[in-house]
N, C-alpha and C positions, 0 to 999 in steps of 0.2 A: 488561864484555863479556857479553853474551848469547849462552849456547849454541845450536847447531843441533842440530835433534832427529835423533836417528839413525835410519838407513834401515835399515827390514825388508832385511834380507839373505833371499833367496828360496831353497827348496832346487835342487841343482843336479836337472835332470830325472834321470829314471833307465833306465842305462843298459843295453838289452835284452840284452844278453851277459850283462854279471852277471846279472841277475835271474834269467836262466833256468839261468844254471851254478851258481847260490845253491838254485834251485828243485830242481833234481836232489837236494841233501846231504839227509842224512838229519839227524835231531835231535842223535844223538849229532856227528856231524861237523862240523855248523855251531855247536853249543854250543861246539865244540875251536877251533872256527878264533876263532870269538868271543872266548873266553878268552884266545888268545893277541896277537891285538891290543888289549885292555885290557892285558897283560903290556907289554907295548912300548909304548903311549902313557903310561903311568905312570911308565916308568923314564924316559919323553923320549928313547929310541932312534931317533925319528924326526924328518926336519927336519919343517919345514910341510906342503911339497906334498904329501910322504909323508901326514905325520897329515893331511890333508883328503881325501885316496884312500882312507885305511884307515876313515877316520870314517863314506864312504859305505857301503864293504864293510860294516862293521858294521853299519849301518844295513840293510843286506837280510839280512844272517845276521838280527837280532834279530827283522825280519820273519818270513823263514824259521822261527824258535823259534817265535813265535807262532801261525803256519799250521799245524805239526804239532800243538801242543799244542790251542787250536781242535778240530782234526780229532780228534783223542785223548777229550776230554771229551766232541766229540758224539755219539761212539761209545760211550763208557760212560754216561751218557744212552739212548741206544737201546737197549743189554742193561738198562738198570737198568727200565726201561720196559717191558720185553719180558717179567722177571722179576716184578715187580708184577702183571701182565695175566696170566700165569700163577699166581700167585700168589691171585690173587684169583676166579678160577674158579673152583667147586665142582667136588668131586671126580668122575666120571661114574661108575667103578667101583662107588659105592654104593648107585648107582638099581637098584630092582630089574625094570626092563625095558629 
């Protein structure tokens, strides 16, 4: 018998409610929700439908981590840049006019 080759399973689209109620959390909050459904998919607290609901949730929290975190670095990048650029100017105070 020869197998059939398996079908790319597609993601499901994503759903504008969550995305924008995910987008609201803050880092700490979407890390917490995160953590807790990896706690629940690991012990198999949930049937299927469940763990394919919570699989998406997780999937915008992870997003979500990544967007603040993103934002965080470009920000310490801009002061590290900012600090350099001052940093590297001559002093004016010591000119004598």
């Amino acid at each position: 018998m020869s197998k059939q080759p398996r079908k790319s399973v597609s993601k499901p689209p994503a759903d504008p409610a969550l995305d924008a109620e995910v987008a609201a959390m803050s880092y700490e909050e979407a890390i917490e929700e995160l953590e807790a459904i990896i706690d629940r998919m690991e012990k198999g607290e949930t049937v299927l439908e469940d763990s394919l609901r919570e699989y998406a949730r997780g999937d915008a929290l992870v997003r979500r981590c990544r967007q603040v975190l993103d934002s965080a670095e470009q920000r310490i990048e801009a002061i590290s840049g900012q600090q350099l650029d001052a940093d590297a100017k001559p002093a004016q105070a010591d000119a004598p006019f």
